[in-house]
N, C-alpha and C positions, 0 to 999 in steps of 0.2 A: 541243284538249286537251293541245298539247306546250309544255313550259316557251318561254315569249318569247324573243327576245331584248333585251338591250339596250342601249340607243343615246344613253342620257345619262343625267345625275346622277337621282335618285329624291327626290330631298331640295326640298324645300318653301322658302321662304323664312319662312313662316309658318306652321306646325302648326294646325291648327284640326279641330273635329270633323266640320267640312264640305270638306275636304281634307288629309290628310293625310298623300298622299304626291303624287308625279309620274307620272300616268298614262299622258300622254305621253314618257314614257324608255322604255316597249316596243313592239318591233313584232313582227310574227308571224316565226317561222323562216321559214315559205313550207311547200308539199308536200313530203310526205315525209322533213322536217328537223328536229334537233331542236333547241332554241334556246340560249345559250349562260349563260342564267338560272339558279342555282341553287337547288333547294327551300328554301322558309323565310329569302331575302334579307333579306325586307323584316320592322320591327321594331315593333311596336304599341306604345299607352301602355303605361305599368309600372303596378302597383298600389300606392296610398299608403291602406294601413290602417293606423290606430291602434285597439288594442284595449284598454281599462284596466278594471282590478277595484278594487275599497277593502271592506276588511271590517276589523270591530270584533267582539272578545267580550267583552263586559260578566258581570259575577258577582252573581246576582241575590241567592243564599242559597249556603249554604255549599257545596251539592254541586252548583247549579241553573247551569249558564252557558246564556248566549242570547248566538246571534250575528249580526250583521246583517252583511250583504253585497249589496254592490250591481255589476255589472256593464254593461258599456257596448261594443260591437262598433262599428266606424268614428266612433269618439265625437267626430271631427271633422266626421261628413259628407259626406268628402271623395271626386268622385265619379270611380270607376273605371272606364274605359273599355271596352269589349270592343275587338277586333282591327276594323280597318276592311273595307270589303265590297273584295276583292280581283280578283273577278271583272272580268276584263278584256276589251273587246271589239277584236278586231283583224278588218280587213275584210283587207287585203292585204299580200303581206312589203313590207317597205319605210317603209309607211305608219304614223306612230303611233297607237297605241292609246288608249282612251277608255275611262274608268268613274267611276264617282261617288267613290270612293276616300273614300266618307266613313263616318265611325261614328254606327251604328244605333243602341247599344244600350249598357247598362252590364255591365259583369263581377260587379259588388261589390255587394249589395244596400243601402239608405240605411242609416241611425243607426236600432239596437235599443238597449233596456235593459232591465235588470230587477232586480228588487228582492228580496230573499229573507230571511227568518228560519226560524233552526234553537235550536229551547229542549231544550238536554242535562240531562239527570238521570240 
């Protein structure tokens, strides 16, 4: 349960959702120690949303406007990653540590849209 320590780079050669850090960079403090790791080192994907809107008000009759608008949330699709699984298994101090280091899940949910009219008088 006590922060790691560690004992080499964290950094990947390759980022992928099935690795995404160095699991082997930590090993245990050992008994009754605490490790030299600091909370919140390590740095997950970032979020890349694009969110756009486009509306028009047309004039139907003299007093009548109608507006359409349409709205779009991740309108690229582009998918956002949640934080990787962190959990780390350490058997002995000394000995490097093991875990999947990989991402489970998405942060961002897919491409919504939606479509709207509003008729003023």
């Amino acid at each position: 349960a006590w922060y790691p320590n560690q004992i080499g780079s964290t950094s990947v050669s390759h980022r992928s959702i099935s690795q995404w850090f160095n699991p082997a960079a930590f090993t245990s403090p050992g008994n009754a120690a605490f490790g030299d790791m600091r909370r919140d080192s390590l740095y997950g994907p970032g979020i890349e949303v694009v969110n756009l809107s486009a509306g028009k008000i047309f004039s139907v009759w003299e007093q009548v406007k109608l507006q359409i608008k349409a709205d779009a949330t991740n309108a690229f699709n582009h998918p956002s990653f949640a934080l990787p699984n962190s959990s780390l298994v350490c058997s002995d101090a000394g000995v490097p540590c093991t875990s999947a280091a990989n991402i489970t899940a998405v942060s961002v949910a897919g491409r919504t849209m939606q479509l709207g009219a509003r008729l003023s008088f």
